[in-house]
BANU-398615 format. One line per 8 residues: number of its first residue (from 1); their letters; for each residue x, y, z of N, C-alpha, C, O, CB. Coordinates in nm, 2 decimals, decimal comma. Glycine has a CB too. Example, Ala and Ser with C-alpha at 12.3 -4.5 7.8 and 13.67 -1.06 7.14 Angstrom:
1) as) 1,32/-0,57/0,78/1,23/-0,45/0,78/1,32/-0,33/0,78/1,42/-0,33/0,85/1,13/-0,45/0,90 ~ 1,28/-0,22/0,71/1,37/-0,11/0,71/1,29/0,00/0,79/1,34/0,11/0,80/1,41/-0,06/0,57
//
This chain:
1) xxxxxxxx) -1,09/-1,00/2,71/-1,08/-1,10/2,61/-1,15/-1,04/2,48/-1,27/-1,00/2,49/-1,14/-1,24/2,65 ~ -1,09/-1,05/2,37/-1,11/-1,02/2,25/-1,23/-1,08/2,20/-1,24/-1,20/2,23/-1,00/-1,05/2,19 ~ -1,35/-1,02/2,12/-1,48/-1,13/2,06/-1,43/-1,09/1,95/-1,52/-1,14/1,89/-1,67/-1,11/2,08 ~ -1,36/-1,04/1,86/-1,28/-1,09/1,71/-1,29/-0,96/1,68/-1,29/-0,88/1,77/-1,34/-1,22/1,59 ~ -1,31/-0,93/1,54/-1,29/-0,77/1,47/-1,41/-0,74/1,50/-1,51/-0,81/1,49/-1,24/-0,74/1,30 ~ -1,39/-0,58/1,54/-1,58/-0,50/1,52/-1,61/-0,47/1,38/-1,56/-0,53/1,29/-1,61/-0,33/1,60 ~ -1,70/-0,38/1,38/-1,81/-0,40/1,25/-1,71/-0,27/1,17/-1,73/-0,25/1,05/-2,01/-0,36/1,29 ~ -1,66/-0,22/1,21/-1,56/-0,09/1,15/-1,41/-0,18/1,09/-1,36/-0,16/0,98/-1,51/0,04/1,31
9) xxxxxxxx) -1,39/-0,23/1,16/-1,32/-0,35/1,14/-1,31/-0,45/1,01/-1,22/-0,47/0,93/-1,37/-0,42/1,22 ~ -1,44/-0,51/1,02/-1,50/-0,59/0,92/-1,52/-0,50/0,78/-1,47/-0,53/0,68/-1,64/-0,64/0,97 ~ -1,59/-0,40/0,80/-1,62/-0,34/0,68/-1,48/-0,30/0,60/-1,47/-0,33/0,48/-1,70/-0,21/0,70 ~ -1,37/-0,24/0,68/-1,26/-0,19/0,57/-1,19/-0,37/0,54/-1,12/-0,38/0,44/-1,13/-0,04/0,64 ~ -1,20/-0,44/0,60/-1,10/-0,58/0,60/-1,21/-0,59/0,42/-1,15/-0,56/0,32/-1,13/-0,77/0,79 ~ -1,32/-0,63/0,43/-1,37/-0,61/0,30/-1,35/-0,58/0,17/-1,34/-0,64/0,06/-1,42/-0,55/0,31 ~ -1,34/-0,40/0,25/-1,31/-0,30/0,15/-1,15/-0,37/0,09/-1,12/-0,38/-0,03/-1,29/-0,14/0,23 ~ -1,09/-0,39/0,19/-0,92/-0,44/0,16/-0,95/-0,56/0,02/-0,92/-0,56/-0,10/-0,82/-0,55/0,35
17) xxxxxxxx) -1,03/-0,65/0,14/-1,02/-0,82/0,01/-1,10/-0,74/-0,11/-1,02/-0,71/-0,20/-1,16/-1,01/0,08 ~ -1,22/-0,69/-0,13/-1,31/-0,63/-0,24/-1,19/-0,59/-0,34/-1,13/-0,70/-0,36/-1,43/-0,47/-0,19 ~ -1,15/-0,54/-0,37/-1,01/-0,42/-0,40/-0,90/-0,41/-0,41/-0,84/-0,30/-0,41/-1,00/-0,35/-0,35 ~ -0,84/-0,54/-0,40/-0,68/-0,55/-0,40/-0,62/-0,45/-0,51/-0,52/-0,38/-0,49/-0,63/-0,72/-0,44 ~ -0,67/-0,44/-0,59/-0,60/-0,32/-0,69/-0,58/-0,14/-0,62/-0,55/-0,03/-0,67/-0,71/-0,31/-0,84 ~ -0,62/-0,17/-0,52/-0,68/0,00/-0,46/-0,57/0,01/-0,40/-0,48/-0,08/-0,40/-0,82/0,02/-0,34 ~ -0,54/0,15/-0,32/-0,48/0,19/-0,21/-0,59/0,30/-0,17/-0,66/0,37/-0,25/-0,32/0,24/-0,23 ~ -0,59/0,31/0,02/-0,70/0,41/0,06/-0,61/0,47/0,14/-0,50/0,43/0,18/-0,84/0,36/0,13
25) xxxxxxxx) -0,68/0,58/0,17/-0,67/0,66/0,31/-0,75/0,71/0,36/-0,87/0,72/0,32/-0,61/0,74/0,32 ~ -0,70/0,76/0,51/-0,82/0,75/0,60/-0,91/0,83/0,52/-1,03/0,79/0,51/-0,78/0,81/0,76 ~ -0,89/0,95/0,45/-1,06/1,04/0,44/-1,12/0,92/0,34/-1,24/0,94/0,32/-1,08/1,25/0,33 ~ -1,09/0,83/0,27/-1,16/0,74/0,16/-1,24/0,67/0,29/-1,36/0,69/0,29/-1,05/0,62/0,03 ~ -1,18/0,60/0,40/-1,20/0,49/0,47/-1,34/0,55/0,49/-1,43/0,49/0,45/-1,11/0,45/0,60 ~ -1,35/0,64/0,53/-1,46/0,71/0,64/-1,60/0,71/0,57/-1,70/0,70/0,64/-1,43/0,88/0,68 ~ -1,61/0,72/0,47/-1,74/0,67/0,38/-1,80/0,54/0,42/-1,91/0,52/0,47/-1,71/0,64/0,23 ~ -1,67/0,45/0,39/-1,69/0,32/0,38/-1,72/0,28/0,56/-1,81/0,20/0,58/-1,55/0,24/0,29
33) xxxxxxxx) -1,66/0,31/0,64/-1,65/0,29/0,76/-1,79/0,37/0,85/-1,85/0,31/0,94/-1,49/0,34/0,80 ~ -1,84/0,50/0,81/-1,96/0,54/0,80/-2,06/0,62/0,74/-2,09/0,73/0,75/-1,98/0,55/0,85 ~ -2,09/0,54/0,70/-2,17/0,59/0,61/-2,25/0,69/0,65/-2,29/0,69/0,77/-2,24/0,50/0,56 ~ -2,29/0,82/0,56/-2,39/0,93/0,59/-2,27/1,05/0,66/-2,28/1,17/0,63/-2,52/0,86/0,72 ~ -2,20/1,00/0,72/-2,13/1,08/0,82/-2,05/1,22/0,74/-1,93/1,24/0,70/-2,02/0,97/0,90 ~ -2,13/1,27/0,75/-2,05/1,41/0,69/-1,94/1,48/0,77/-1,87/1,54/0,68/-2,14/1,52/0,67 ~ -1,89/1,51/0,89/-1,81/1,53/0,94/-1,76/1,46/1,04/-1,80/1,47/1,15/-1,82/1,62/0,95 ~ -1,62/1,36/0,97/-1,59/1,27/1,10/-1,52/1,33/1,21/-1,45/1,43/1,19/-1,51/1,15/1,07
41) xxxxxxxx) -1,53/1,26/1,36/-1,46/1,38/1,44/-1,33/1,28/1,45/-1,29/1,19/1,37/-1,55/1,45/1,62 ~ -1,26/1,35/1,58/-1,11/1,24/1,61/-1,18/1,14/1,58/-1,23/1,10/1,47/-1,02/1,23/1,77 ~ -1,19/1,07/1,73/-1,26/0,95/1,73/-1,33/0,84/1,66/-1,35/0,72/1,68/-1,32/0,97/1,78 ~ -1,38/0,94/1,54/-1,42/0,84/1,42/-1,27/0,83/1,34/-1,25/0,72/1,29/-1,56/0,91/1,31 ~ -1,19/0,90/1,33/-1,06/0,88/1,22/-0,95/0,77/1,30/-0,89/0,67/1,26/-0,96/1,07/1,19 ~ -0,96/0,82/1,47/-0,89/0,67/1,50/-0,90/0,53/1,50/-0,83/0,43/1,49/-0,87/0,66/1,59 ~ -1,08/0,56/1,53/-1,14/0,45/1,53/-1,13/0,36/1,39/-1,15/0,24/1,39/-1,27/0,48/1,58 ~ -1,10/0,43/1,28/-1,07/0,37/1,14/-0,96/0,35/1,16/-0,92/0,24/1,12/-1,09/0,45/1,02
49) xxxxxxxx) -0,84/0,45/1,23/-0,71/0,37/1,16/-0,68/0,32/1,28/-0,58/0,37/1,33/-0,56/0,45/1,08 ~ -0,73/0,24/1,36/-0,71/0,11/1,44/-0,74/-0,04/1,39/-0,68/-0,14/1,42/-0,78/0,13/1,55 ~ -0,86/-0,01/1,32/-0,96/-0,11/1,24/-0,84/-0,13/1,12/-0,80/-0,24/1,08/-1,14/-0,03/1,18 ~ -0,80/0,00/1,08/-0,74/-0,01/0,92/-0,61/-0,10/0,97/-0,56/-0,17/0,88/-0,69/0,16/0,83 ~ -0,56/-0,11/1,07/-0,40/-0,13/1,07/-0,39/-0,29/1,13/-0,30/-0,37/1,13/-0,29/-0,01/1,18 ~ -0,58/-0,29/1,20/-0,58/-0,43/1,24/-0,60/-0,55/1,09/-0,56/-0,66/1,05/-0,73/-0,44/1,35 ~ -0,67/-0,43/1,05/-0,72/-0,53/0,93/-0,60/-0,57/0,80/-0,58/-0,68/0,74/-0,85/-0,43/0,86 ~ -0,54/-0,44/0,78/-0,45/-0,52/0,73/-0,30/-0,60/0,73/-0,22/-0,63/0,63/-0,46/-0,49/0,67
57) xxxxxxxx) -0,27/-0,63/0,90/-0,19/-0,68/0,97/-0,24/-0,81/0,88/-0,17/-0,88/0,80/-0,20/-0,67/1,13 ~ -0,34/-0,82/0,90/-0,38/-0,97/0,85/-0,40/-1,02/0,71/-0,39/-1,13/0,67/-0,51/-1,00/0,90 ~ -0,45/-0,89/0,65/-0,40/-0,93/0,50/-0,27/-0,89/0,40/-0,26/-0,88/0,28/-0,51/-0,90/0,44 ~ -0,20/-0,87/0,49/-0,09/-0,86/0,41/-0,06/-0,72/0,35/0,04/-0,70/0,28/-0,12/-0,95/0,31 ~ -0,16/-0,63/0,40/-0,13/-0,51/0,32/-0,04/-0,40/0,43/-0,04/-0,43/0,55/-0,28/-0,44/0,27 ~ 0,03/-0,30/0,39/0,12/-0,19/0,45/0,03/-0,05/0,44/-0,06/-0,02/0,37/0,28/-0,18/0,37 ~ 0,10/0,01/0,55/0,05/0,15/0,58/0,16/0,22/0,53/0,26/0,18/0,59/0,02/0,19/0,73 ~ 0,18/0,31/0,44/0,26/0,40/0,43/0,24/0,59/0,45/0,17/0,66/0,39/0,29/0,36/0,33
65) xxxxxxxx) 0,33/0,61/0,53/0,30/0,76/0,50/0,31/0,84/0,42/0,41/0,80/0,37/0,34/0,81/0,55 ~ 0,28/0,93/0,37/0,35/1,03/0,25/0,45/1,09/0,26/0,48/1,11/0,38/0,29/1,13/0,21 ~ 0,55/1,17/0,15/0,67/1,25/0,25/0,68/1,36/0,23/0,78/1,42/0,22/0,80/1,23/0,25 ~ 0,54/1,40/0,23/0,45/1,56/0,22/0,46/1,58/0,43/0,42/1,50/0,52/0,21/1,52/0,11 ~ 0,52/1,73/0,46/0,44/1,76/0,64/0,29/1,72/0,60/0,23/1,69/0,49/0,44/1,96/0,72 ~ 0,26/1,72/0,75/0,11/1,66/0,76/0,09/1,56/0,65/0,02/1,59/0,55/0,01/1,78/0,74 ~ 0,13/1,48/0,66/0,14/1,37/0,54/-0,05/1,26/0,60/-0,11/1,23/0,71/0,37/1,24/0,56 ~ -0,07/1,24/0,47/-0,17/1,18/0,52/-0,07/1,00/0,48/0,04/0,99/0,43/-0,34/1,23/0,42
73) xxxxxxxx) -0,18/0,88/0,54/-0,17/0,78/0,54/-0,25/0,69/0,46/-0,37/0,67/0,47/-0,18/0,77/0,63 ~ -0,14/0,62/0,33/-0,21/0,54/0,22/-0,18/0,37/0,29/-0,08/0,33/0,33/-0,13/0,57/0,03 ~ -0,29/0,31/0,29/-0,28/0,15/0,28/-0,26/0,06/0,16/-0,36/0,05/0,09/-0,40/0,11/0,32 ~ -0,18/0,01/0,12/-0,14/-0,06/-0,02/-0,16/-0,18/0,03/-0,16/-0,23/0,15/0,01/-0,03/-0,09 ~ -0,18/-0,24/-0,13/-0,17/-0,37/-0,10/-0,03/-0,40/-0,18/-0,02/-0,38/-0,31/-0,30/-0,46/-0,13 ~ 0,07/-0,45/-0,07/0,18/-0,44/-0,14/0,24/-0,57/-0,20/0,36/-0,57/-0,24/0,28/-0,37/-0,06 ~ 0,13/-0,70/-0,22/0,11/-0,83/-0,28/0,11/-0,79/-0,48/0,15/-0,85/-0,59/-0,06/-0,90/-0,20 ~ 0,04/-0,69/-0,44/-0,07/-0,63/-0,60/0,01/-0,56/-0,64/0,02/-0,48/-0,55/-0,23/-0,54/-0,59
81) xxxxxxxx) 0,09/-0,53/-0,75/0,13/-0,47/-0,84/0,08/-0,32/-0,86/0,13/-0,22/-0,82/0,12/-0,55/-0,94 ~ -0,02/-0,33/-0,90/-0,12/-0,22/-0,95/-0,12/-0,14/-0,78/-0,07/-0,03/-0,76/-0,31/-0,29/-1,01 ~ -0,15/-0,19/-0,72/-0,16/-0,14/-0,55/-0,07/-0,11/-0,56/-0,07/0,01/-0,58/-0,17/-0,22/-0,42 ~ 0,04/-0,16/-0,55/0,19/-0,13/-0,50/0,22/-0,01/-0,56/0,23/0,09/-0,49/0,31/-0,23/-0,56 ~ 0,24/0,00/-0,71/0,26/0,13/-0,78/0,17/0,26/-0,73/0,22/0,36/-0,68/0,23/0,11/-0,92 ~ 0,02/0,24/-0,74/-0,03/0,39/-0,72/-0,01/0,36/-0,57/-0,03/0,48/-0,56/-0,22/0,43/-0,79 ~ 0,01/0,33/-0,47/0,08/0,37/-0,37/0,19/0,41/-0,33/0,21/0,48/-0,23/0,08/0,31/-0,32 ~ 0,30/0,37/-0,43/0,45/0,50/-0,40/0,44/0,56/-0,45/0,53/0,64/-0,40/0,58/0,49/-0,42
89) xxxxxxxx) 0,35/0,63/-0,59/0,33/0,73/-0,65/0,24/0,84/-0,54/0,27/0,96/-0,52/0,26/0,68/-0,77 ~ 0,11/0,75/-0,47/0,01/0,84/-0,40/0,13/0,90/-0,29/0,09/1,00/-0,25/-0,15/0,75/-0,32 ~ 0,23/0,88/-0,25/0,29/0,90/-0,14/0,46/1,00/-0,14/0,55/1,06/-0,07/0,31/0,75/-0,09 ~ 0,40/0,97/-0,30/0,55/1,04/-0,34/0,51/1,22/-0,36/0,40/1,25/-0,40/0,63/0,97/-0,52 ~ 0,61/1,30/-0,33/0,60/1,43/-0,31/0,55/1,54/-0,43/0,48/1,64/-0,42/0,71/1,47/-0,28 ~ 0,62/1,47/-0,55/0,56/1,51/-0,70/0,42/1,48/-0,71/0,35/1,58/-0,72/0,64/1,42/-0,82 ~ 0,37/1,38/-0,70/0,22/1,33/-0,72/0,13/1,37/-0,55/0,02/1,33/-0,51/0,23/1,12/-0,77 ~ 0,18/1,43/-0,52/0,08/1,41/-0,38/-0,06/1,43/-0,42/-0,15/1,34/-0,40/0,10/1,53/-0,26
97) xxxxxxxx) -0,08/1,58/-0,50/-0,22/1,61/-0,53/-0,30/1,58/-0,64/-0,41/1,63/-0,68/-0,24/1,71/-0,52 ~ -0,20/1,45/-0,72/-0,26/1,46/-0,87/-0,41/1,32/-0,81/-0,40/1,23/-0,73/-0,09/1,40/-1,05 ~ -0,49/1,37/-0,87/-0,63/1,30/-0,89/-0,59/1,14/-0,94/-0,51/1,13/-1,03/-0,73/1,38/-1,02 ~ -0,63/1,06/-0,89/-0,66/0,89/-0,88/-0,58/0,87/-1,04/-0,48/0,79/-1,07/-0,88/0,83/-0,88 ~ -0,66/0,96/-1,13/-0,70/0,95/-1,30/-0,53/0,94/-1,35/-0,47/0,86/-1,42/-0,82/1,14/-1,39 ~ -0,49/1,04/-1,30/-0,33/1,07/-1,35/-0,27/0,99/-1,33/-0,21/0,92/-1,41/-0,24/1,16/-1,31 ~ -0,26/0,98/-1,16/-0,18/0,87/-1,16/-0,17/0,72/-1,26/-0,07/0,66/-1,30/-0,21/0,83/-1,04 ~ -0,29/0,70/-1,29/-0,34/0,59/-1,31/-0,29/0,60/-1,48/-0,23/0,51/-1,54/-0,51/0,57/-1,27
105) xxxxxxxx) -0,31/0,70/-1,52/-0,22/0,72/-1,62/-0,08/0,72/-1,65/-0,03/0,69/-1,76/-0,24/0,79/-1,65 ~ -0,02/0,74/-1,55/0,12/0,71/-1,57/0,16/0,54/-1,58/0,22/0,48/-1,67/0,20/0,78/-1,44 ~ 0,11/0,52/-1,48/0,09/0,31/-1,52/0,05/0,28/-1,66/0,06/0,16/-1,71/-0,05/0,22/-1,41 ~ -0,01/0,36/-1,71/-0,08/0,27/-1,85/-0,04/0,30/-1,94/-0,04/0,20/-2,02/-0,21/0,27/-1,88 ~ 0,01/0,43/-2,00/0,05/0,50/-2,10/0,18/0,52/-2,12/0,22/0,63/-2,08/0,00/0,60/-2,10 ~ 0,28/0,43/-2,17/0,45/0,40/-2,23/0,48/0,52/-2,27/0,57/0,57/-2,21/0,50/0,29/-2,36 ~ 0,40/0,61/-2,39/0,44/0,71/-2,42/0,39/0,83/-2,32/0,42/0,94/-2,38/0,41/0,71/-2,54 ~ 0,37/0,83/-2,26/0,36/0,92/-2,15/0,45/1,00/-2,09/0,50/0,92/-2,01/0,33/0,86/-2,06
113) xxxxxxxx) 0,52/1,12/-2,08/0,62/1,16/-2,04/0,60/1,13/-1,84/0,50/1,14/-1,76/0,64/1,32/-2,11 ~ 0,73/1,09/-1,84/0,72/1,04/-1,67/0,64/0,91/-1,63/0,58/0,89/-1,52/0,64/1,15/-1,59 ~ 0,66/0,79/-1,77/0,54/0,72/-1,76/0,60/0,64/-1,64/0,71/0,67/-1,61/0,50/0,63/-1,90 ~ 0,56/0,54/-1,56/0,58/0,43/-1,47/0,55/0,31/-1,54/0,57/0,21/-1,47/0,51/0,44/-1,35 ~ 0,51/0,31/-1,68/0,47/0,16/-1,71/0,55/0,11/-1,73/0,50/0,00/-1,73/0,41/0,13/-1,81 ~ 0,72/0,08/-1,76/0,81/0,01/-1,72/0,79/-0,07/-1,63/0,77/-0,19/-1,64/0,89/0,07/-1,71 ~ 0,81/0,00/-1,49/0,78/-0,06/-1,36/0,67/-0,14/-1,30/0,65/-0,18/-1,19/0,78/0,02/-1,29 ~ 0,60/-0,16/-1,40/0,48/-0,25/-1,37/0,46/-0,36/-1,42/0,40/-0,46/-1,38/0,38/-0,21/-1,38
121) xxxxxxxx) 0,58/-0,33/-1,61/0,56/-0,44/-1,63/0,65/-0,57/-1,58/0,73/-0,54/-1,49/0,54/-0,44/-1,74 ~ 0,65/-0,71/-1,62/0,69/-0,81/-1,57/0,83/-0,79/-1,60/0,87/-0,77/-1,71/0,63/-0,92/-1,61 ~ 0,91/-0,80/-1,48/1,06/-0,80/-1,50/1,09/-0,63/-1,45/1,21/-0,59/-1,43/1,10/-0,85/-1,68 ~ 0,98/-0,55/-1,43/1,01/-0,42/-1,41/1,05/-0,39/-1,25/0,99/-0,49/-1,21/0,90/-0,34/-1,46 ~ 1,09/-0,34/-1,16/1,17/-0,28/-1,04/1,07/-0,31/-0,94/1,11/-0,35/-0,83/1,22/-0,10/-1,06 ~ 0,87/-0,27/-0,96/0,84/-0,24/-0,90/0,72/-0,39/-0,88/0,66/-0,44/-0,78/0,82/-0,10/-0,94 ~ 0,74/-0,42/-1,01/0,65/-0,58/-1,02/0,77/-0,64/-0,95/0,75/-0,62/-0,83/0,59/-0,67/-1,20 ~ 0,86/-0,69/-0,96/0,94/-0,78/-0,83/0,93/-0,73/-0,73/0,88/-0,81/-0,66/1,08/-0,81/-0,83
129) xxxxxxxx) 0,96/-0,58/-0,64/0,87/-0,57/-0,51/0,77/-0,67/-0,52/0,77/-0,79/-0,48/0,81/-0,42/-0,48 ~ 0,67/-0,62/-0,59/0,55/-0,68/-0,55/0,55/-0,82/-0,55/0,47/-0,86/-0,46/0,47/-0,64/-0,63 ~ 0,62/-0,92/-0,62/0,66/-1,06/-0,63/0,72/-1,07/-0,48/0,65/-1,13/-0,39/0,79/-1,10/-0,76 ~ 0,80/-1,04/-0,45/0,89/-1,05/-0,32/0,76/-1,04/-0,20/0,73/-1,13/-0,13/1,02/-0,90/-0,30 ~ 0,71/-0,91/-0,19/0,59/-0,91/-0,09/0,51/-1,05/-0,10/0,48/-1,10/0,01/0,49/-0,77/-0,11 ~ 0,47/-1,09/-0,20/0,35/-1,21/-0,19/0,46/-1,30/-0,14/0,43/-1,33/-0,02/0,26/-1,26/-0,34 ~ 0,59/-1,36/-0,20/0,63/-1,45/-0,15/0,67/-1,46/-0,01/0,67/-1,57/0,05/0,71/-1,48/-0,23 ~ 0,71/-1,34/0,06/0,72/-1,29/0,24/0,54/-1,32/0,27/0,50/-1,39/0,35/0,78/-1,06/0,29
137) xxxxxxxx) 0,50/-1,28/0,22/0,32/-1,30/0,31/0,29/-1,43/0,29/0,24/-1,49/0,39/0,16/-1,19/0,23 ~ 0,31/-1,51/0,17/0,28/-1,67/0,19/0,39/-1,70/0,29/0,33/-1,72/0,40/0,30/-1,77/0,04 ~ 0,50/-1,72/0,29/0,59/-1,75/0,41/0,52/-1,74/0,54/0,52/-1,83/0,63/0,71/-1,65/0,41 ~ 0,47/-1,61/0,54/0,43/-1,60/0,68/0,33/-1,65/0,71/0,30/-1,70/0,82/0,44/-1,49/0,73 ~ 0,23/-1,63/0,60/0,11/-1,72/0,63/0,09/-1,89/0,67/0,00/-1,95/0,73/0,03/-1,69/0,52 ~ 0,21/-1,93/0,59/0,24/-2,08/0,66/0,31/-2,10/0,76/0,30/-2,20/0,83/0,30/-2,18/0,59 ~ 0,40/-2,01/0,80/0,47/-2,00/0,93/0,59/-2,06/0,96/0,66/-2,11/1,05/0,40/-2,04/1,02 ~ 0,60/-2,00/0,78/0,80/-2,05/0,79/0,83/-1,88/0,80/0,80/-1,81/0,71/0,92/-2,17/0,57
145) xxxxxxxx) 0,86/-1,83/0,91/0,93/-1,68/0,97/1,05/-1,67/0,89/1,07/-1,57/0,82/0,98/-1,67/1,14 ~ 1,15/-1,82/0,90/1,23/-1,78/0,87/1,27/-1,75/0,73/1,36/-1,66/0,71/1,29/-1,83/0,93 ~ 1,22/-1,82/0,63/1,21/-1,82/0,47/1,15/-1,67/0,48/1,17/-1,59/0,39/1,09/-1,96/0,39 ~ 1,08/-1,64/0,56/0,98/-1,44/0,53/1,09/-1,34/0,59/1,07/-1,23/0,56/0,77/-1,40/0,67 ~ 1,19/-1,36/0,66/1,30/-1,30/0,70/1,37/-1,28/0,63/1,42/-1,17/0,61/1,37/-1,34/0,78 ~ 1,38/-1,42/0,53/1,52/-1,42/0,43/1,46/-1,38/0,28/1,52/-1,35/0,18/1,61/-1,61/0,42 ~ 1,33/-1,38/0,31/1,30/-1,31/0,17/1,27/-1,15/0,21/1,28/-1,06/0,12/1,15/-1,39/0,08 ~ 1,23/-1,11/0,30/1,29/-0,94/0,36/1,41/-0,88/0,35/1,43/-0,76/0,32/1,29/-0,92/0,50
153) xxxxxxxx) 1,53/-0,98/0,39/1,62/-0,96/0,37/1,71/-0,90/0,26/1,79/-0,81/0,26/1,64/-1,03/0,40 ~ 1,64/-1,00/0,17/1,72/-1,02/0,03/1,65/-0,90/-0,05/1,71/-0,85/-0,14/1,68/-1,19/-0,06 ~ 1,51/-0,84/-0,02/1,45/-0,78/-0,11/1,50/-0,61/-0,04/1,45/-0,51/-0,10/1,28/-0,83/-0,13 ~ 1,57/-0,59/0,07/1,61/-0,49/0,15/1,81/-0,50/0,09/1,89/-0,45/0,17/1,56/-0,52/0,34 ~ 1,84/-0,54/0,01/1,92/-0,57/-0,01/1,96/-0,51/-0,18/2,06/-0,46/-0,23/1,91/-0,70/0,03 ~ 1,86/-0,53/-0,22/1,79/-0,52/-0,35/1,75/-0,36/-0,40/1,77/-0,29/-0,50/1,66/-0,61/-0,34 ~ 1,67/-0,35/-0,25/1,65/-0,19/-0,28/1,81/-0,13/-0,21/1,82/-0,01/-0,17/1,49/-0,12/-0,18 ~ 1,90/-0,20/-0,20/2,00/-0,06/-0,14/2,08/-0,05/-0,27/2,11/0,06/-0,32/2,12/-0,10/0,00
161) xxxxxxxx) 2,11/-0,23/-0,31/2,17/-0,19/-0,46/2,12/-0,10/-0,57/2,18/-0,02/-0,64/2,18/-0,31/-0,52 ~ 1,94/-0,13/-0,58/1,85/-0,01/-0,67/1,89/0,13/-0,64/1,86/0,20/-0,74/1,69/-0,01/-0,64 ~ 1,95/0,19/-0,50/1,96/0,30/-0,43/2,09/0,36/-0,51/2,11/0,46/-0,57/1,97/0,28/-0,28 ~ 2,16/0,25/-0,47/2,35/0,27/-0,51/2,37/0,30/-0,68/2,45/0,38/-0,72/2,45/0,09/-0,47 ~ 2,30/0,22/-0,77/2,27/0,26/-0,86/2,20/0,33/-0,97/2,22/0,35/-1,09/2,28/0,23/-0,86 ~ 2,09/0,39/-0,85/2,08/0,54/-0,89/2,09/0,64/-0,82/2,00/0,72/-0,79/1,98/0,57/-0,94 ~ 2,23/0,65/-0,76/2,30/0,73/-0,73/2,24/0,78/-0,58/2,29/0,87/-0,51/2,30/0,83/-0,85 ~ 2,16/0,72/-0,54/2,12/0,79/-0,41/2,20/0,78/-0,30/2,22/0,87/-0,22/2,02/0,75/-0,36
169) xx) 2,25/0,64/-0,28/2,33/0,60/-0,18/2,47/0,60/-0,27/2,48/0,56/-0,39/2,28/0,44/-0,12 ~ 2,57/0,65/-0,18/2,75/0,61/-0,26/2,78/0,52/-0,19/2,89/0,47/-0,21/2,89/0,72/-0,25
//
């Protein structure tokens, strides 16, 4: 029988609520999860992304992988706009290694070559994801499934048409 989340647990669920604008991954977690620890071994990296995937089952946030081999693993909060974005960016193949700073620049700066601030703002591709996710996580958090199905649905529907018209899908 379960006595509720452990203390590894607790700390990143925290880190998650603290920070909704963030996305982490495991080497970020490991500070936060222990502190001092200069070299985590396995066991400390699973023991985070067990905690990480418990923790944000419950708040609403997603694990994504990168689509780099050996891809590391970002947590978004895919409710949050800001989250949302530097998370398909952190995961996307072009940006794998650019620093927090850049990215963060591409969201803010219109004149920016390659900017993303389109997509963030209201009415933009990437702020309705993010609309869609909160309205599926309230659904589910009151425990209409089926209204969080049909708003999955609709928003998987959305990205095929986004696909088809840019050319990815014929």
């Amino acid at each position: 029988m379960s006595r509720g989340p452990g203390r590894i647990e607790r700390v990143i669920e925290t880190a998650f609520s603290d920070e909704p604008n963030r996305t982490f991954t495991i080497d970020e977690l490991v500070p936060i999860a222990y502190p001092g620890l200069n070299r985590p071994g396995k066991r400390h990296l699973i023991a985070i992304l067990r905690a990480a995937h418990k923790a944000a089952a419950r708040l609403g946030w997603h694990c994504w992988p990168s689509e780099r081999p050996c891809h590391h693993i970002v947590f978004v909060n895919v409710c949050n706009v800001r989250s949302y974005a530097i998370g398909r960016l952190r995961i996307d193949s072009r940006h794998y290694n650019d620093p927090l700073y850049k990215i963060e620049r591409l969201l803010d700066d219109p004149e920016l070559q390659n900017s993303k601030w389109h997509l963030v703002q209201p009415g933009g591709l990437w702020w309705e994801y993010a609309q869609s996710f909160t309205a599926e996580h309230k659904a589910r958090m009151a425990g209409d499934g089926n209204r969080a199905d049909q708003i999955a649905r609709d928003r998987a529907e959305q990205t095929r048409q986004h696909r088809r018209e840019a050319g990815f899908d014929k």
